[in-house]
N, CA and C atoms of all chains as a GROMACS GRO file, in nm:
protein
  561
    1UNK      N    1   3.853   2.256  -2.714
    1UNK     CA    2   3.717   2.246  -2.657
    1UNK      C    3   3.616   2.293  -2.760
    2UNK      N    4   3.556   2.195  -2.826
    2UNK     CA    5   3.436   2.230  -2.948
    2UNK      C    6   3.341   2.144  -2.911
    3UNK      N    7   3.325   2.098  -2.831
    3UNK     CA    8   3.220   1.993  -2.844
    3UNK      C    9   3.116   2.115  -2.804
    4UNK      N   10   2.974   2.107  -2.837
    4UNK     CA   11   2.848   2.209  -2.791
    4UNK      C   12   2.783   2.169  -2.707
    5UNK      N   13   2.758   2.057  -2.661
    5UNK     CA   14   2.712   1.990  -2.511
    5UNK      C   15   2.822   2.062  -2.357
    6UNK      N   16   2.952   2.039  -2.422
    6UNK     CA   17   3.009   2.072  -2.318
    6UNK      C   18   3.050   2.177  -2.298
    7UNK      N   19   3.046   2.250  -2.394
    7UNK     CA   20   3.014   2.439  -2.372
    7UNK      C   21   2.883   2.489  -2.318
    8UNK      N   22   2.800   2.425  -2.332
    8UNK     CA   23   2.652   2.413  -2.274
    8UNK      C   24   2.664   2.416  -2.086
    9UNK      N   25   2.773   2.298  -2.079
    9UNK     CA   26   2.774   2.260  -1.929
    9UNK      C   27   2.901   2.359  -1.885
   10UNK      N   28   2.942   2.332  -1.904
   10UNK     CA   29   3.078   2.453  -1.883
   10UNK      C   30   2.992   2.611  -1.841
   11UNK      N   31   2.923   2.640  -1.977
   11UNK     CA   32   2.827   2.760  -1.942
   11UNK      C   33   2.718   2.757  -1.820
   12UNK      N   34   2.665   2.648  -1.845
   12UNK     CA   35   2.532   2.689  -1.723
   12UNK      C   36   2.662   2.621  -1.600
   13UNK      N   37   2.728   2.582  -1.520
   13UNK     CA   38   2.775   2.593  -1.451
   13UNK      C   39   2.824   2.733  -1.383
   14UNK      N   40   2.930   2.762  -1.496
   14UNK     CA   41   2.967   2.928  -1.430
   14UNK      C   42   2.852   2.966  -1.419
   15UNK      N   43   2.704   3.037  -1.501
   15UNK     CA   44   2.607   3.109  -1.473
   15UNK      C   45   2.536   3.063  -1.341
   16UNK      N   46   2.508   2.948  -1.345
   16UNK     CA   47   2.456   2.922  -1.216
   16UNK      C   48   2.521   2.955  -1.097
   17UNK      N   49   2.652   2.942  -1.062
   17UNK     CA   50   2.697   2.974  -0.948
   17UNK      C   51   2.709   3.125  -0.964
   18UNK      N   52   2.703   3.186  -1.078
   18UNK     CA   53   2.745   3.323  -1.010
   18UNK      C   54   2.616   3.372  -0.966
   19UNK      N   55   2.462   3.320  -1.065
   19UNK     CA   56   2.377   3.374  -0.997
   19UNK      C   57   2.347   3.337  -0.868
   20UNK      N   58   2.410   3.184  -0.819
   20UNK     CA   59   2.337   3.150  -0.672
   20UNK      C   60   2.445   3.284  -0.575
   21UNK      N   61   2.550   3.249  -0.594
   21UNK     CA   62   2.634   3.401  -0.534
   21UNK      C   63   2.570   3.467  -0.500
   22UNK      N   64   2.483   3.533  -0.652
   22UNK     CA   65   2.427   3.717  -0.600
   22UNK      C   66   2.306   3.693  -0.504
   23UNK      N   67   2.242   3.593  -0.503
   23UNK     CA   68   2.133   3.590  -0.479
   23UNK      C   69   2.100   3.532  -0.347
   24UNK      N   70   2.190   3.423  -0.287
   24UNK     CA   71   2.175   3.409  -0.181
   24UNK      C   72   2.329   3.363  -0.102
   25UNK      N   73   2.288   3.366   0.054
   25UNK     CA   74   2.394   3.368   0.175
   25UNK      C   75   2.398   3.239   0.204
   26UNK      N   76   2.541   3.211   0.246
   26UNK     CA   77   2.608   3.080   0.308
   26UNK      C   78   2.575   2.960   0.198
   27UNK      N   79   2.682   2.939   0.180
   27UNK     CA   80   2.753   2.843   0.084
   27UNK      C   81   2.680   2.702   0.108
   28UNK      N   82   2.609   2.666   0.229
   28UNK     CA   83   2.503   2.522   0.160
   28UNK      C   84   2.377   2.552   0.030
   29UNK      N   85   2.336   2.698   0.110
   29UNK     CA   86   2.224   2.757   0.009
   29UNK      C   87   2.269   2.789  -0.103
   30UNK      N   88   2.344   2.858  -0.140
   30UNK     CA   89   2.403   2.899  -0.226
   30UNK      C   90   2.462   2.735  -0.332
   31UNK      N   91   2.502   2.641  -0.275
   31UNK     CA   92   2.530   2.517  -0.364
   31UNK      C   93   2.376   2.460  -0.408
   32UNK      N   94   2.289   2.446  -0.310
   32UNK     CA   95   2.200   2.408  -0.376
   32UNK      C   96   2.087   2.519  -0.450
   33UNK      N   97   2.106   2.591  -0.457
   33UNK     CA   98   2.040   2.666  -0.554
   33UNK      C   99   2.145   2.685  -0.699
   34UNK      N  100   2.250   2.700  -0.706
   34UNK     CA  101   2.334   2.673  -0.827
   34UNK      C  102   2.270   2.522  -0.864
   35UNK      N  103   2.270   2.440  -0.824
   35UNK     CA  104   2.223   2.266  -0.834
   35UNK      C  105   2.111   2.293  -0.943
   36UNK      N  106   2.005   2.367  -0.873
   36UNK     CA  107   1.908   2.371  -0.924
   36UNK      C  108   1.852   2.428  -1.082
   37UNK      N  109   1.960   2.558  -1.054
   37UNK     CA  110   1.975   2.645  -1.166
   37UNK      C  111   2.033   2.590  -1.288
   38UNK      N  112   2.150   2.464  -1.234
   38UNK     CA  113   2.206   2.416  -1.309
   38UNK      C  114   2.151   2.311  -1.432
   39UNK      N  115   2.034   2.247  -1.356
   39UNK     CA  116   1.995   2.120  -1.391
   39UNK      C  117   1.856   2.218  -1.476
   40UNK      N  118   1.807   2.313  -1.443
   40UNK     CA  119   1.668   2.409  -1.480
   40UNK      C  120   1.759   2.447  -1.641
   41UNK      N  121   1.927   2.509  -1.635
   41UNK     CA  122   1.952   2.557  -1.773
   41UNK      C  123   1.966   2.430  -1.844
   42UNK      N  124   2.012   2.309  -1.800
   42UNK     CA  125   2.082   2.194  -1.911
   42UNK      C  126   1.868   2.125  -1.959
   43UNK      N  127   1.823   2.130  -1.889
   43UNK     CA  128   1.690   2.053  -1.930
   43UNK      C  129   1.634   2.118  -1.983
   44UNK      N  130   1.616   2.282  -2.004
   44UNK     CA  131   1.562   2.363  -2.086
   44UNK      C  132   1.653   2.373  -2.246
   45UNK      N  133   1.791   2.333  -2.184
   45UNK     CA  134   1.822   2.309  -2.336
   45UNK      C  135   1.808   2.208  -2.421
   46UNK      N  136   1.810   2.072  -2.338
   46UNK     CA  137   1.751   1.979  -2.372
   46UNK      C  138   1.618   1.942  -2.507
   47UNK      N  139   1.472   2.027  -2.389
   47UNK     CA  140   1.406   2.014  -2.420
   47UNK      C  141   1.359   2.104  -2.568
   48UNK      N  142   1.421   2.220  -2.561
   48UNK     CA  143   1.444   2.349  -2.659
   48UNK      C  144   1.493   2.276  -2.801
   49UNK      N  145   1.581   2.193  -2.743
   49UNK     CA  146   1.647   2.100  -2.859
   49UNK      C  147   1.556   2.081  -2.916
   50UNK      N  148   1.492   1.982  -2.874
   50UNK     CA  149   1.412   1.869  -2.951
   50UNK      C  150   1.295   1.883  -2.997
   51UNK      N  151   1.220   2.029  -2.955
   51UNK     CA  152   1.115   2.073  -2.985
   51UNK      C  153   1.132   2.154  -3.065
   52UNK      N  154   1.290   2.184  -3.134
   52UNK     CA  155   1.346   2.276  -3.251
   52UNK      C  156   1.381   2.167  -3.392
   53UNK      N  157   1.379   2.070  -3.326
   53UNK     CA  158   1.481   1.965  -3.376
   53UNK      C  159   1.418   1.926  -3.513
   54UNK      N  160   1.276   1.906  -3.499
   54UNK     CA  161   1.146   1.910  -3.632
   54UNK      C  162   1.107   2.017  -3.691
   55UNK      N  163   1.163   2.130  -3.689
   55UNK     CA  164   1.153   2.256  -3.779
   55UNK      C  165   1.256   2.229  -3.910
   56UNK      N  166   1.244   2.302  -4.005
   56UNK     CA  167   1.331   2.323  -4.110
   56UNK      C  168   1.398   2.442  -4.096
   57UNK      N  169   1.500   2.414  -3.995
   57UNK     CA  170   1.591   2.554  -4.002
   57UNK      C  171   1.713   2.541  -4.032
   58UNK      N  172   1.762   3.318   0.110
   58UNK     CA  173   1.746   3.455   0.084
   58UNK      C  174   1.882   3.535   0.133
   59UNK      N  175   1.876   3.609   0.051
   59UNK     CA  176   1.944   3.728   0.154
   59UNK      C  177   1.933   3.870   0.200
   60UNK      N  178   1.973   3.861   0.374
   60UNK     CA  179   1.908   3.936   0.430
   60UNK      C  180   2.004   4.074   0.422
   61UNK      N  181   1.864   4.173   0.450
   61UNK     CA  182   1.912   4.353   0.455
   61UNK      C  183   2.039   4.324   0.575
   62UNK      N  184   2.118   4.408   0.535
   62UNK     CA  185   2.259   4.421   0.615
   62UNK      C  186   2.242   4.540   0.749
   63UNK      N  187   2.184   4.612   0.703
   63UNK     CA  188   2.122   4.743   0.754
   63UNK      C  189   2.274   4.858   0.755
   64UNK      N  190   2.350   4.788   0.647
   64UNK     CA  191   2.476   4.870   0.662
   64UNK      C  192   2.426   5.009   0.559
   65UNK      N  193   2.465   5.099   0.590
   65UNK     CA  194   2.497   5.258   0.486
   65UNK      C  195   2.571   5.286   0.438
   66UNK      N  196   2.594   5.403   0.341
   66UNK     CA  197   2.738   5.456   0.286
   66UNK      C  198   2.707   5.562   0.256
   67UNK      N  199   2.802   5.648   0.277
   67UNK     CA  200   2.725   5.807   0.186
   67UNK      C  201   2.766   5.758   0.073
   68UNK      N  202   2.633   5.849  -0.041
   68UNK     CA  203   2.680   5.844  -0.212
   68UNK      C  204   2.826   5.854  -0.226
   69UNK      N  205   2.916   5.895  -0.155
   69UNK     CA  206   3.038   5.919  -0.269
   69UNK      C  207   3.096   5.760  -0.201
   70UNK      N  208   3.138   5.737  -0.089
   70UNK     CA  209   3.168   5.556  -0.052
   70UNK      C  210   3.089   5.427  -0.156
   71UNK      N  211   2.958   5.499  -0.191
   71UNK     CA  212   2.879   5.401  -0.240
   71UNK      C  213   2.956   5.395  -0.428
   72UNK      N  214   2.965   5.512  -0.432
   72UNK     CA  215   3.030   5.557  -0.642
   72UNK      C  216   3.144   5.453  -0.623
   73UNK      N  217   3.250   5.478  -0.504
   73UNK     CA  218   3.360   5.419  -0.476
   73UNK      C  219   3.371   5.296  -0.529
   74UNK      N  220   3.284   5.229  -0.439
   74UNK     CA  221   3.232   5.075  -0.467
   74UNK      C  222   3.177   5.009  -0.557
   75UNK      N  223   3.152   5.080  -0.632
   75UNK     CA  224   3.076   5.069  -0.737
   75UNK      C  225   3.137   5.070  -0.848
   76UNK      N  226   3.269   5.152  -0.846
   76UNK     CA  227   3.376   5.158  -0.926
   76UNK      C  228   3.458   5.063  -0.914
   77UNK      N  229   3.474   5.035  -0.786
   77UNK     CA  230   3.607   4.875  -0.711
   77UNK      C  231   3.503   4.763  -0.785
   78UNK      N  232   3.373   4.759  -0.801
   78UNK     CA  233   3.343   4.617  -0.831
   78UNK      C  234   3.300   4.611  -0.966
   79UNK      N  235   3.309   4.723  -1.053
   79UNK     CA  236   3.342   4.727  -1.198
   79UNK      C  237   3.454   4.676  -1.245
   80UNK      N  238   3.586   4.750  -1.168
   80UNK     CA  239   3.727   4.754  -1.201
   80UNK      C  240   3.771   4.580  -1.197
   81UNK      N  241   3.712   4.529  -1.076
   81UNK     CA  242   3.789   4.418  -1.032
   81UNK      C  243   3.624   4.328  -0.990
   82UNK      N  244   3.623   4.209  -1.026
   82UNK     CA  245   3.535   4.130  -1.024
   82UNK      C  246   3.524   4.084  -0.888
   83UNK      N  247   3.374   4.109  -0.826
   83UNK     CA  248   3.393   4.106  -0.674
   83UNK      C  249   3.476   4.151  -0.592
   84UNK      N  250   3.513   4.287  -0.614
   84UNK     CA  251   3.598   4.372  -0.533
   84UNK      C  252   3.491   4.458  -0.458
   85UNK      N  253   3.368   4.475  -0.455
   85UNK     CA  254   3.305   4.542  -0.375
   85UNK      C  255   3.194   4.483  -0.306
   86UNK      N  256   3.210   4.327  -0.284
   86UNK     CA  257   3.197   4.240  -0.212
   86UNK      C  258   3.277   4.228  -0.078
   87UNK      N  259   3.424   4.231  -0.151
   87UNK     CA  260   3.522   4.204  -0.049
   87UNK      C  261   3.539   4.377  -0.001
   88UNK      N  262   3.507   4.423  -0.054
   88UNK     CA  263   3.465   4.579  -0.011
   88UNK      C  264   3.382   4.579   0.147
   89UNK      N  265   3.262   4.519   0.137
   89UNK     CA  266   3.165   4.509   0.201
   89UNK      C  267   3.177   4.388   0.306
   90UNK      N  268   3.280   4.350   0.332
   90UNK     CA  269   3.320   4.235   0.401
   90UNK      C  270   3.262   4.065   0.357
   91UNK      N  271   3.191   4.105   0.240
   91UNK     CA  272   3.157   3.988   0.206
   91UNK      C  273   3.281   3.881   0.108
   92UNK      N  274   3.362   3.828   0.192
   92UNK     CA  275   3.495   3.753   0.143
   92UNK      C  276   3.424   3.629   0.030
   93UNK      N  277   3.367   3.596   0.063
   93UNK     CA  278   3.315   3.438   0.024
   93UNK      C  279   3.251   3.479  -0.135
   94UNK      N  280   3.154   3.596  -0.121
   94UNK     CA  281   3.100   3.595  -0.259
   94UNK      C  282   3.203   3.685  -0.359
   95UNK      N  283   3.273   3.758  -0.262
   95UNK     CA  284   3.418   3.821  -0.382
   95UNK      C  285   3.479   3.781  -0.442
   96UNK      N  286   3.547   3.654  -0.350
   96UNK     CA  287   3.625   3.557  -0.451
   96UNK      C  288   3.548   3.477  -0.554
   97UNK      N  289   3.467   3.433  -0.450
   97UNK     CA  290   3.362   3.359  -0.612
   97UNK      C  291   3.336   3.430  -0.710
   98UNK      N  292   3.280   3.544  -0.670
   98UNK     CA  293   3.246   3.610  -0.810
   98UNK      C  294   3.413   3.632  -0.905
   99UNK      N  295   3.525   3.644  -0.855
   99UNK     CA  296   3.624   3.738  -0.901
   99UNK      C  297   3.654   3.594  -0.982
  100UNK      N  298   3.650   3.471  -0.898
  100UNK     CA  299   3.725   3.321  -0.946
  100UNK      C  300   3.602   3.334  -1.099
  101UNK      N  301   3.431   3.330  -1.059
  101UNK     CA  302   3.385   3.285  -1.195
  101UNK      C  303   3.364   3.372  -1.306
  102UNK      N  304   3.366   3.521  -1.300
  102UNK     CA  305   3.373   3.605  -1.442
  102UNK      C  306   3.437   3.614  -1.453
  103UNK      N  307   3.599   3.548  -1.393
  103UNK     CA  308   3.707   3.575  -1.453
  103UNK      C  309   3.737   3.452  -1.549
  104UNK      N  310   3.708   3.327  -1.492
  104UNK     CA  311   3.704   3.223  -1.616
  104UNK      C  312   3.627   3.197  -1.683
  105UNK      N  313   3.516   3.297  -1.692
  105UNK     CA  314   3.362   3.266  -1.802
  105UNK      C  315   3.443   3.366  -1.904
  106UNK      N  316   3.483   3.487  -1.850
  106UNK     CA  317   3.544   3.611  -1.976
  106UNK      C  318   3.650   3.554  -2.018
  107UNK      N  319   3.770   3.466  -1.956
  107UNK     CA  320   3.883   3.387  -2.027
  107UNK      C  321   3.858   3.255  -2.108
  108UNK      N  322   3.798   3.198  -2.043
  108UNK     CA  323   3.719   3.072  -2.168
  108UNK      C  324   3.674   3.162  -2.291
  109UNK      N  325   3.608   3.263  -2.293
  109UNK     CA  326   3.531   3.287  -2.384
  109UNK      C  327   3.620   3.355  -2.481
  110UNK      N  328   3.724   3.414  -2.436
  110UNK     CA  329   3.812   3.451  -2.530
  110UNK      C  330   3.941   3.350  -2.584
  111UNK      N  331   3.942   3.215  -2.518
  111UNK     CA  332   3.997   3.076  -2.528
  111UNK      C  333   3.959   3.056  -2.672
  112UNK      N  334   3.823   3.022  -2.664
  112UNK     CA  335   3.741   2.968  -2.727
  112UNK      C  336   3.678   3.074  -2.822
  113UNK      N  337   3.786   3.167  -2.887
  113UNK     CA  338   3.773   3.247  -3.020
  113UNK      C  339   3.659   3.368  -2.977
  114UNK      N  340   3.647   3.366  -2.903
  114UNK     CA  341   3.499   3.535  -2.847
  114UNK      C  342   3.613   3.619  -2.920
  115UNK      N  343   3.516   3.735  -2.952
  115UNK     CA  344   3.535   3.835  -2.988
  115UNK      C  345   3.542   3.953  -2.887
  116UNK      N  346   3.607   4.072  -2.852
  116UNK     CA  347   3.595   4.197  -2.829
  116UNK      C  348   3.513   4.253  -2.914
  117UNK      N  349   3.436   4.283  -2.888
  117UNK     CA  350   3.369   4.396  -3.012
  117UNK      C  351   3.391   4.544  -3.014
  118UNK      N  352   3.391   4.622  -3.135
  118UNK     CA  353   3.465   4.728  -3.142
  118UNK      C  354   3.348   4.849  -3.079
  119UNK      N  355   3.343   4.948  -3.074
  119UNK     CA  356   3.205   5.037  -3.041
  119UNK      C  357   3.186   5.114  -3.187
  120UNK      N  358   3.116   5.019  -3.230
  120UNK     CA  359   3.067   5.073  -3.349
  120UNK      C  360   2.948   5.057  -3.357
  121UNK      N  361   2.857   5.205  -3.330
  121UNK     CA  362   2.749   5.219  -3.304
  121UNK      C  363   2.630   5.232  -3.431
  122UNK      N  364   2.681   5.190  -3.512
  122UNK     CA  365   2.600   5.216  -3.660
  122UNK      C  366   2.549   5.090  -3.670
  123UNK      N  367   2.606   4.953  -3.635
  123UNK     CA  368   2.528   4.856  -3.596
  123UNK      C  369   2.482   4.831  -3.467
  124UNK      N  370   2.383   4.891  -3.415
  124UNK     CA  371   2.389   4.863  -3.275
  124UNK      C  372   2.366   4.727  -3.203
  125UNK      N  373   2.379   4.621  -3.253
  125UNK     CA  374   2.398   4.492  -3.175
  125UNK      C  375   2.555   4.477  -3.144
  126UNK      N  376   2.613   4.528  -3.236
  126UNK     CA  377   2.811   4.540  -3.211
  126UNK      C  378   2.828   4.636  -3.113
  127UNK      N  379   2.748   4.748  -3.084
  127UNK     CA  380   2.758   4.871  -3.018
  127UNK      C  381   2.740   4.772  -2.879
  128UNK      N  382   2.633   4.782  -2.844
  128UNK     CA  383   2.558   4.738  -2.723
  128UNK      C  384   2.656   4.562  -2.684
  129UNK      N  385   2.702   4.476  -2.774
  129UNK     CA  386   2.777   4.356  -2.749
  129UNK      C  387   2.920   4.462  -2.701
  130UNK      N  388   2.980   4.548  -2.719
  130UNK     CA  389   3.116   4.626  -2.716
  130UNK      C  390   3.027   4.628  -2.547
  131UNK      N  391   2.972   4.704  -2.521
  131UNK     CA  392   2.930   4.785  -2.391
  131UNK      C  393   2.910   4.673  -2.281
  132UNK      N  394   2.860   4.557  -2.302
  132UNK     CA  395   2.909   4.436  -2.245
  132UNK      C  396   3.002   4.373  -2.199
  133UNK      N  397   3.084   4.362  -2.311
  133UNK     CA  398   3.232   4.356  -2.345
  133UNK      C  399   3.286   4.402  -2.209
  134UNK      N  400   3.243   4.569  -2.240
  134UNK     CA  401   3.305   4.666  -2.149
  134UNK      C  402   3.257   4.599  -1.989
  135UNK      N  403   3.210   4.569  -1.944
  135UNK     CA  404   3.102   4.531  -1.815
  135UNK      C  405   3.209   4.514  -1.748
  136UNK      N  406   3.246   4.378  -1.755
  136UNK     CA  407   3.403   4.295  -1.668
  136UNK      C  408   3.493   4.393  -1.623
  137UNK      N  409   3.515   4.526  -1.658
  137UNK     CA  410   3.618   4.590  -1.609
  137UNK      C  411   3.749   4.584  -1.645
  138UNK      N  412   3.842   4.580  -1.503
  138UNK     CA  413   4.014   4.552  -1.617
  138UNK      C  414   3.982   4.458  -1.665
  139UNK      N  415   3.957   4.305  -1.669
  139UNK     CA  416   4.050   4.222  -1.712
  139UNK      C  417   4.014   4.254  -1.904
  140UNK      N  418   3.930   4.338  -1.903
  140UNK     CA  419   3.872   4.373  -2.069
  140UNK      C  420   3.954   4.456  -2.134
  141UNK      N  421   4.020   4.548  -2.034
  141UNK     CA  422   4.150   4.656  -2.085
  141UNK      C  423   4.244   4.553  -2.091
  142UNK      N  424   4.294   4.451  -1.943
  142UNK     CA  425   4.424   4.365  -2.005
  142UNK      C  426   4.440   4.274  -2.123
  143UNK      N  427   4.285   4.198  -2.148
  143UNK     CA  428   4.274   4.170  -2.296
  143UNK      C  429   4.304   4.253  -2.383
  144UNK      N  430   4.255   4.332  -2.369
  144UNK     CA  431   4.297   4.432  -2.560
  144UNK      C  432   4.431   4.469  -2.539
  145UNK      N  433   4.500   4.508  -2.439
  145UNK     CA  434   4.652   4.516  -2.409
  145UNK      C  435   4.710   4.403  -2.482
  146UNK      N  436   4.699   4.268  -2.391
  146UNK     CA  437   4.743   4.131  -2.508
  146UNK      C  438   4.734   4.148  -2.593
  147UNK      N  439   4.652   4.193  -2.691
  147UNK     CA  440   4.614   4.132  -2.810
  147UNK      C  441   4.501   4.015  -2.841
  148UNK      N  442   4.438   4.011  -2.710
  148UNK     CA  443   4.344   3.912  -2.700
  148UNK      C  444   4.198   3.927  -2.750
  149UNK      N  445   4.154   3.866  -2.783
  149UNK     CA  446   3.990   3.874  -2.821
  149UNK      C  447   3.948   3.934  -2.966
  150UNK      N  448   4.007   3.907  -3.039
  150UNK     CA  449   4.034   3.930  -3.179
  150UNK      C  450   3.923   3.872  -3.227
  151UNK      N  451   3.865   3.777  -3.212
  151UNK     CA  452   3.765   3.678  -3.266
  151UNK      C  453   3.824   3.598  -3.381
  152UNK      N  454   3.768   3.448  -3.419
  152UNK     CA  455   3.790   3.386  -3.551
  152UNK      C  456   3.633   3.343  -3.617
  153UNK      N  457   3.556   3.495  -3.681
  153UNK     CA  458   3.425   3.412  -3.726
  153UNK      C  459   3.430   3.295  -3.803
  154UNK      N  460   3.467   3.206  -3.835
  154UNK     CA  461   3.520   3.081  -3.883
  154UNK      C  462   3.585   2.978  -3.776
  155UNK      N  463   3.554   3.017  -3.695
  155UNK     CA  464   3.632   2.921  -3.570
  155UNK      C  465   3.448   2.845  -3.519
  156UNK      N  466   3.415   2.764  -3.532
  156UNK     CA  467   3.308   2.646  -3.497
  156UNK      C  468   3.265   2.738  -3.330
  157UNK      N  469   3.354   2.761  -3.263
  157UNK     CA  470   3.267   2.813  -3.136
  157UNK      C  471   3.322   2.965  -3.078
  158UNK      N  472   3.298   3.033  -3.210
  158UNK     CA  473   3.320   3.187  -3.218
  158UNK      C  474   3.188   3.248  -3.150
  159UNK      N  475   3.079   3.206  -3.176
  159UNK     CA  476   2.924   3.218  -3.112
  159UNK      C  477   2.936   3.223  -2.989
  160UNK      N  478   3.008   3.106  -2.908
  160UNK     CA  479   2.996   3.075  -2.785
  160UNK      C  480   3.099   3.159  -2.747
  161UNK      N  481   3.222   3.201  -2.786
  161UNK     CA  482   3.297   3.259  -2.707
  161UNK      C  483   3.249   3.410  -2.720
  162UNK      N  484   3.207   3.479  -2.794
  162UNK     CA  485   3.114   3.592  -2.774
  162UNK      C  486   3.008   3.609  -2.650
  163UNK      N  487   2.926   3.473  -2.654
  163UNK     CA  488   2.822   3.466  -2.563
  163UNK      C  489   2.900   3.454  -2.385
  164UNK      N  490   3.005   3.394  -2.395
  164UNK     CA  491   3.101   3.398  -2.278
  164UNK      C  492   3.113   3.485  -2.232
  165UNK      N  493   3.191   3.612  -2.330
  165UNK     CA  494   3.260   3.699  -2.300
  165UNK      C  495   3.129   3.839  -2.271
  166UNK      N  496   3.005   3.839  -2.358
  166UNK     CA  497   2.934   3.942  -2.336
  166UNK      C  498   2.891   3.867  -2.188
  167UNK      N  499   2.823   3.714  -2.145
  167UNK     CA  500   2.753   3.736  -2.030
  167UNK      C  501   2.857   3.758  -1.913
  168UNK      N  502   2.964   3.734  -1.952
  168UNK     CA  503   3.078   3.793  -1.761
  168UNK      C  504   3.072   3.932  -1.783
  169UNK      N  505   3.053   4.005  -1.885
  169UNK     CA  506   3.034   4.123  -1.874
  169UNK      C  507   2.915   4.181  -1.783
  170UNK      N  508   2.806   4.140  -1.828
  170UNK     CA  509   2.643   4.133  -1.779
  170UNK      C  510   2.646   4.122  -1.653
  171UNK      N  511   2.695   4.004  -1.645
  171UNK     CA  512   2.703   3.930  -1.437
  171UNK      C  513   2.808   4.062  -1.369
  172UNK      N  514   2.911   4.108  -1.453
  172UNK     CA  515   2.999   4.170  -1.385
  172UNK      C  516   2.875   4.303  -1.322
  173UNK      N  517   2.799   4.343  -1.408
  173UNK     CA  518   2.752   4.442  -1.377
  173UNK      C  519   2.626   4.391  -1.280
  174UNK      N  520   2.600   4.310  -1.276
  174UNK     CA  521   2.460   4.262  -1.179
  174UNK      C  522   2.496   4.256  -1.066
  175UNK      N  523   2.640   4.216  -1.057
  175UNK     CA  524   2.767   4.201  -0.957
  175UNK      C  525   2.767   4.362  -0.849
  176UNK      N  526   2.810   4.452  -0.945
  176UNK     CA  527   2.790   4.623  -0.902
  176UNK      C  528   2.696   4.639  -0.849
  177UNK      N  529   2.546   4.596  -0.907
  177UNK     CA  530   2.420   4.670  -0.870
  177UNK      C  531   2.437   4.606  -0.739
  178UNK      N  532   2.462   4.456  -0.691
  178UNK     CA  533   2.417   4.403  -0.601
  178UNK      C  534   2.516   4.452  -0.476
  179UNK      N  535   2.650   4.473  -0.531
  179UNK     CA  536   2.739   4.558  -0.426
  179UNK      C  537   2.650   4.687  -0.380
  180UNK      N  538   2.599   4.783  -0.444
  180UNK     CA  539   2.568   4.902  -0.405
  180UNK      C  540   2.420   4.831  -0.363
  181UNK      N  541   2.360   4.793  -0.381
  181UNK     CA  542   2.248   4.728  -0.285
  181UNK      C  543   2.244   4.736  -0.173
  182UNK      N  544   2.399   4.604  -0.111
  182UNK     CA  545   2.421   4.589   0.027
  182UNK      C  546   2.466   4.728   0.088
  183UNK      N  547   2.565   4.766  -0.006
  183UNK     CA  548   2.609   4.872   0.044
  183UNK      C  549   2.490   5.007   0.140
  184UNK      N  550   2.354   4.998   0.034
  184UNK     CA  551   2.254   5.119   0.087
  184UNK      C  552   2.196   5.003   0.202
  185UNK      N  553   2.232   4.884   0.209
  185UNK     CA  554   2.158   4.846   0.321
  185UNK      C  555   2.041   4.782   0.292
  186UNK      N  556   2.012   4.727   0.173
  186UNK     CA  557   1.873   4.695   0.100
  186UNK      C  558   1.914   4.541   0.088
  187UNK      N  559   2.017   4.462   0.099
  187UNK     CA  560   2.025   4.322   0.155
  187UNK      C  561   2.125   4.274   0.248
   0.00000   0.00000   0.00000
């Protein structure tokens, strides 16, 4: 497992559910707030990308 | 949301718990009768801290003269056993030359982190504050 996209998703998956866990009750809420969290970490990396992507680093 | 339990504990039940959900990932969930978020929690920092040591993470040593190694060790430490049964194995050695040595660090320090956000939120319910 090396690919960095899918360590990306692999990662915000576990994080998301453990934070929907701490944070809220009964398992519909709790799925859709992981959903949310999930799709909030992969598009922030996304976007982080590409607005890094034209630097010289 | 989630709501105040209005449950109590005296301080020393509350240390207790606090210690069960250090030791063991969502053990003071299932402490607190909360079954559903124990196992989850115990099922996901236990495969965020094992991926991450899969995938070349490091243990870090407590060597406090660099303190980003210091403070990454104390992380480390967060998860509880399964961080003693790693170094028992022989596990978590790191390969800085391994392509996703970064990521398995970042694995292994954030199940540490969650493990402990995990505690605060046990002794939370526990005082009755959700």
């Amino acid at each position: 497992m090396t690919s960095h996209v899918g360590l990306l998703l692999v990662f915000s998956v576990l994080v998301s559910a453990t934070f929907a866990v701490l944070s809220r009750d009964g398992l519909r809420e709790q799925a859709w707030f992981a959903a949310r969290l999930f799709g909030a970490f992969v598009s922030a990396a996304y976007v982080l990308g590409w607005l890094l992507y034209p630097l010289p680093l | 949301m989630a709501q105040p339990s209005g449950r109590t504990t005296t301080p020393t039940q509350a240390l207790i718990i606090c210690a069960a959900a250090w030791a063991v990932p969502g053990a003071g969930h299932f402490w607190l009768g909360q079954a559903q978020k124990g196992l989850s929690l115990l099922v996901l920092l236990t495969v965020l801290f094992s991926l991450g040591l899969w995938i070349e993470g490091r243990l870090f040593p407590f060597d406090f003269t660099d303190p980003l190694v210091g403070l990454a060790a104390l992380a480390d430490l967060g998860v509880g056993l399964p961080y003693f049964l790693a170094k028992a194995l022989g596990a978590g050695l790191g390969r800085a030359v391994a392509v996703t040595y970064e990521y398995g660090n970042t694995f292994v320090i954030v199940a540490g982190l969650l493990n402990m956000l995990a505690v605060l939120d046990a002794y939370d319910i526990s005082q009755g504050r959700k």
